[in-house]
N, C-alpha and C positions, 0 to 999 in steps of 0.2 A: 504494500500500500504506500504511495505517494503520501510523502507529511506535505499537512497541510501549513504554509507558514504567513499565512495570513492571523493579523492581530483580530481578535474578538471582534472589534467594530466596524470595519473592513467588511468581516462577514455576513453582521445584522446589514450592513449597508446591501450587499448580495442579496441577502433573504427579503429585503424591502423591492429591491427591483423585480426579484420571482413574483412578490404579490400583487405588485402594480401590474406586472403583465399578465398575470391570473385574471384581475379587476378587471383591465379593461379589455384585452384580445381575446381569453381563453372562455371564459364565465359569460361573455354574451353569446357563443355557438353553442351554450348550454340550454336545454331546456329547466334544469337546475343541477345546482351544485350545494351540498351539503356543508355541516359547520365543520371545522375545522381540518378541512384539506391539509396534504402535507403532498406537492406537486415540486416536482425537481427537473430540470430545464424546460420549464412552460414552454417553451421555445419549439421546441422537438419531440411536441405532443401536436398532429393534427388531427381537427374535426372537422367532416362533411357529409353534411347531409344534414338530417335530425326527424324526430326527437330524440335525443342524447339526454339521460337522465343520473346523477351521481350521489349517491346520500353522503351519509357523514363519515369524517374521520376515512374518509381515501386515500388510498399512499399511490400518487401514478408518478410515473418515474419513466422521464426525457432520455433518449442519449444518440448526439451526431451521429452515430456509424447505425445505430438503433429506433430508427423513428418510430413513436408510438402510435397508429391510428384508428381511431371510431368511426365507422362510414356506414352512412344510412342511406339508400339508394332507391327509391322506387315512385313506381307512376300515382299511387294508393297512396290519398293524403290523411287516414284514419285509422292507423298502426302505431304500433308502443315502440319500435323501435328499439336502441338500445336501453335495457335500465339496470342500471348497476346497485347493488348495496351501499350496506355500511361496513367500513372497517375492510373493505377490500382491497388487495396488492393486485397495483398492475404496473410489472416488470416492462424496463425496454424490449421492443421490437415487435411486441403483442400486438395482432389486428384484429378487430372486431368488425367484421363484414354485415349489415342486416339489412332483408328486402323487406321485411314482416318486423319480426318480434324473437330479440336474444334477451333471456335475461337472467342475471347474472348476484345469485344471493349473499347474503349478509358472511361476511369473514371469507370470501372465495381469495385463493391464490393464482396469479396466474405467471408463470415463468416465463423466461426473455424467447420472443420468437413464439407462443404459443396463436393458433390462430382460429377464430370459431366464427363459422358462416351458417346462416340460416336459407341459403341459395345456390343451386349449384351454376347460378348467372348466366348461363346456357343454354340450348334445348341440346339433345343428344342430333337429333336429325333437323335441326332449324339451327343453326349458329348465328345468321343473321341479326335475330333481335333476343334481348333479355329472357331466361327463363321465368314461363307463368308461374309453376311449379315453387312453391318456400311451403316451410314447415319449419316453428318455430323452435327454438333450444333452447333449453332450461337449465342450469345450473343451482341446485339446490346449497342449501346453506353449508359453510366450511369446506366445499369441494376444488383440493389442490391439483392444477394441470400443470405437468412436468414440461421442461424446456423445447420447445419447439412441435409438442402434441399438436394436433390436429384436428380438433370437433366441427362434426359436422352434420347438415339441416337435419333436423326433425331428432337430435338425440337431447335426452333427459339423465344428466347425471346427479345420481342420489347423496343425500348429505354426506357427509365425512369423507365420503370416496375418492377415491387419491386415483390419478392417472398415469403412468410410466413417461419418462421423457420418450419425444420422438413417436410415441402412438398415430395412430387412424380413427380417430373413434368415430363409428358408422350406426351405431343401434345403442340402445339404453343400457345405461348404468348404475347398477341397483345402489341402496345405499353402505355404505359402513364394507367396504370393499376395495380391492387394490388392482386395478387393470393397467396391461403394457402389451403393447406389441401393434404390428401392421396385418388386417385388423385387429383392432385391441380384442383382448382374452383375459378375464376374471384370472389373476392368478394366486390372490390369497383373503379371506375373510379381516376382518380387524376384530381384536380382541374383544368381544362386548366389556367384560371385567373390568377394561383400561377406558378412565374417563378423557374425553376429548378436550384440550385446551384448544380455544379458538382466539384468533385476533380479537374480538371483541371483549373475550374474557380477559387476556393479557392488556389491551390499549386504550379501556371504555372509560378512564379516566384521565378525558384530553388533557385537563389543567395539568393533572401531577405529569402525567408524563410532558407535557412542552417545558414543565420547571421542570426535572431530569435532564432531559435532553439540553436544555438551555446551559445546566451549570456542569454539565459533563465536556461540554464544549470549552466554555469559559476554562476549565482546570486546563483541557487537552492543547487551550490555545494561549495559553498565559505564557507571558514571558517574549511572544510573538512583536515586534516589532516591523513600523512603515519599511525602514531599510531592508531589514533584513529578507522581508517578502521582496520589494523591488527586486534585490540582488539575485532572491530564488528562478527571479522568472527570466533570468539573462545567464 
């Protein structure tokens, strides 16, 4: 990991201009956005299309080589489109494709490069124009998609249910279950015994955790010096 050598104030000054371009570029393509976002290079997060819907406590996360995007795409002006929870990760490089209706529950994870379309945008024997054909996808609450998986129209993954990186996933996915592979394949139950911690259990308390967060930084960056960052960056 890269130290960081930027002073404390330097940084808040960073985190002031993420929010201002939350405010005013990111949050109007929004049909809404929840309390207290934590959004990292607003920059290199695009939306098109809408309605695009995000609750609270969202971790999305930008990155140059990794563009993140929400695209909402169809002739149908009376569709949910994307709607996202609360307390949900969304990793660089992730695309959410929707002609209809993805939606995507409370504590869901989604890993760098994972990508879920509710379209196969096509026809098989007409390529010409858009597929008529969508069928919506469902992701139920706490269900973690491994790196660069693959969800796709008309599949419903069950709570707690974990997906292997790199999967196909074509048909439903029960709950409280572990599937991997091209097509994916059920390859182990989850313990009932073993209770499930989810982001929301871990994160539900914005205030303490931004004071953590805040003075974990302050210690990490103390001592941080204008020069000494200039000199970093030469």
């Amino acid at each position: 990991m890269i130290k960081d050598y930027r002073p404390y104030y330097i940084k808040k000054a960073w985190y002031r201009l993420q929010h201002l371009y939350i405010r005013h570029k990111l949050s109007p393509q929004l049909k809404s956005l929840g309390k207290y976002p934590f959004i990292v290079k607003p920059w290199h997060i695009e939306i098109f299309g809408g309605p695009v819907s995000i609750g609270d406590n969202i971790t999305l996360l930008g990155c140059s080589d990794k563009k993140t995007r929400l695209t909402v795409w169809s002739e149908k002006k009376d569709i949910s489109g994307i709607t996202i929870g609360d307390h949900v990760l969304i990793s660089p490089g992730v695309r959410i494709s929707a002609a209809n209706s993805i939606s995507i529950a409370d504590s869901c994870m989604l890993a760098s490069h994972v990508y879920i379309t509710d379209s196969d945008w096509h026809g098989i024997y007409d390529r010409s124009m858009p597929a008529k054909e969508v069928s919506c996808v469902i992701l139920e609450e706490n269900v973690w998609v491994g790196d660069s998986a693959i969800v796709c129209k008309g599949v419903t993954i069950g709570k707690n249910s974990i997906i292997g990186a790199g999967s196909v996933v074509t048909s439903d996915i029960p709950p409280n279950v572990i599937a991997a592979g091209n097509p994916v394949k059920i390859i182990k139950q989850l313990d009932p015994s073993k209770p499930v911690i989810t982001r929301k259990d871990r994160f539900s308390d914005a205030a303490k955790m931004t004071h953590l967060f805040e003075s974990t930084e302050k210690e990490y960056l103390q001592g941080n010096t204008l020069f000494g960052w200039l000199r970093s960056l030469f």
